[in-house]
N, C-alpha and C positions, 0 to 999 in steps of 0.2 A: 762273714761267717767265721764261726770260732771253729781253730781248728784241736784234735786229741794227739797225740803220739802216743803209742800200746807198743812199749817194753819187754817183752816175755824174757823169759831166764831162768835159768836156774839159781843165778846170782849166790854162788858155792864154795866162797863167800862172794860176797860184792867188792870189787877193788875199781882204780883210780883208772882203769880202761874202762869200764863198763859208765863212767861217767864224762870222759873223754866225748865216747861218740854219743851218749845222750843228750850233751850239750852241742855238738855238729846238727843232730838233727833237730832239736828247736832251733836253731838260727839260722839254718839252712833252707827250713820249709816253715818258717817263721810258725810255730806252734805254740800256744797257749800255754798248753799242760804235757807232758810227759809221763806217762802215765805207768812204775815202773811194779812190773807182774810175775812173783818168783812161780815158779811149776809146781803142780802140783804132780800127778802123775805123764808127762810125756811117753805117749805112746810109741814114739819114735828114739828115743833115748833111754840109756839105762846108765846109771851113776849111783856113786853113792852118795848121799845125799844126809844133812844135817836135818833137823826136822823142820819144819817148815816155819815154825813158831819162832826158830833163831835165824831164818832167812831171812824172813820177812821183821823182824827187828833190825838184825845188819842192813835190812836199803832200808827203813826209815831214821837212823843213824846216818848214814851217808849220805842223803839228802837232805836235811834238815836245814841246812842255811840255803839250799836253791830254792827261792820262790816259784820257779816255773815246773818244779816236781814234785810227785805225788806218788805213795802206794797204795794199793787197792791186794789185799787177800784173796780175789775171786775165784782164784787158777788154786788155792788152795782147798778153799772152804768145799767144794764141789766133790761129791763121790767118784771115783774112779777114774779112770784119763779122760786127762782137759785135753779138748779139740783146740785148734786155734779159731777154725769158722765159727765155734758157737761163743769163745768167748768175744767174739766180732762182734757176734750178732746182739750179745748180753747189751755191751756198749751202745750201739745203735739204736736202741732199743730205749736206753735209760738217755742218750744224747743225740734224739732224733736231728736236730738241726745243725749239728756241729760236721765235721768231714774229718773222716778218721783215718790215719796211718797207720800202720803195721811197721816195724822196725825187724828186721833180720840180716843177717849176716851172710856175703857173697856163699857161702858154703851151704847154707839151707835154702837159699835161692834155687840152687844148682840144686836141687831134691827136691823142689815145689813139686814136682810129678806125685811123688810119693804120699803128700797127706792127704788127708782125706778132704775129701771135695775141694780139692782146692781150685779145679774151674769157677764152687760156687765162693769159695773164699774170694778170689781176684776178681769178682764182678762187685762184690760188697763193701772191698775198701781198697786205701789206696797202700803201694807196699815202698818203704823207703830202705836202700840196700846201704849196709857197711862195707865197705871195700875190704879185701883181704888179698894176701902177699900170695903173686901165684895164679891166684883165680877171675876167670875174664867173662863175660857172659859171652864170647865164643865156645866157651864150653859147656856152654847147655845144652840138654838134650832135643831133641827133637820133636820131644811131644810139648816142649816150651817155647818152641822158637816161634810159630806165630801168636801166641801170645806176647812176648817179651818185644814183638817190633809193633803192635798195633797200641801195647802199654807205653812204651816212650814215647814214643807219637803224640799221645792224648795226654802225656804227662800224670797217668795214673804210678807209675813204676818212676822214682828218681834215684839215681845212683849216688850215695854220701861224696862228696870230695875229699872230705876231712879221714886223712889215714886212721888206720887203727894203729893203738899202744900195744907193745909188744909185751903184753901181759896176759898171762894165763890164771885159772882160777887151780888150776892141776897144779900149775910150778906154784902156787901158795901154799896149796893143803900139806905138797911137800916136806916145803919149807917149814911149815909149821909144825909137821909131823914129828922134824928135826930140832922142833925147838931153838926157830930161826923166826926173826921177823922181817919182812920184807918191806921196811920204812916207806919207801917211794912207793908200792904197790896198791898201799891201802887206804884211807883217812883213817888217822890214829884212835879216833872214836869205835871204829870197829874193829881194829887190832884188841883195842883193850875189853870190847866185848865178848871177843872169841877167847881171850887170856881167863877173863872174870869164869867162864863160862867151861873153859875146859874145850871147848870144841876143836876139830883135827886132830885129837891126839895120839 
């Protein structure tokens, strides 16, 4: 069975972390595709955000020489705030036989409570966790915890090994605000799009 990885982000811009653990989780859960999905409206987050037309150029820039990566516009093209279950379900839907991962980061794990349906999210696919500095799943809540032992069990929930880079998409916009480029942070392909382009400024 082929498997998917689904990416969500805001990718605000896309830097050299956000590709770090995209490549952990294909070789970790040995995946086909990666599949990588800027936001369009997240209902649980608020940022300021570039338009989506230069997000979604910056990750097909920064992927282009991974053969095992891919963007898809879906989370954009859609009116109003994108769920996460529904764009699950889009997937599933269009890749019935394949088995899908979800990718997110220890800190939105710890708020799985919080989105919407996310009982029927966690039955529909599988979620694969980034580790982050700090944060333990002893610190979930309690409306998570028997989910979170009957998921590792069944090996539906795996936790990344692969640390996360100490890279923020905030400490760029900064830097860029400043008229600073941050070499090591980004591939230079999309340094120079955001320069061409004007953006952060």
């Amino acid at each position: 069975m082929k498997k998917i990885g689904l990416f969500g982000g805001s990718f605000n811009p896309i830097h050299n972390g956000h590709l770090h653990i995209a490549r952990a989780f294909a070789d970790e859960l040995k995946l086909n595709t990666v599949v990588f999905l800027p936001t369009g409206a997240p209902y649980h987050k608020s940022s300021t955000q570039v338009a989506g037309e230069h997000r979604l150029a910056m990750v097909e820039l920064a992927i282009e020489d991974e053969p095992r990566f891919a963007a898809s516009d879906l989370d954009l093209v859609r009116k109003g705030a994108t769920y996460t279950i529904e764009t699950i379900q889009i997937f599933k839907q269009h890749y019935p036989n394949h088995q899908i991962w979800w990718l997110m980061g220890m800190d939105s794990l710890l708020q799985l409570h919080t989105w919407k349906n996310w009982q029927s999210l966690v039955r529909q696919t599988n979620i694969a966790v980034a580790a982050r500095a700090g944060q333990t799943l002893n610190q979930a809540p309690e409306e998570l915890q028997e989910w979170l032992g009957e998921a590792l069990e069944k090996g539906s929930l795996k936790i990344l090994s692969a640390p996360i880079c100490d890279i923020s998409s905030t400490e760029i916009r900064e830097e860029l605000h400043q008229d600073k480029i941050l070499s090591q942070a980004q591939p230079e392909k999309v340094s120079a799009y955001i320069r061409k382009h004007n953006l952060y400024l």
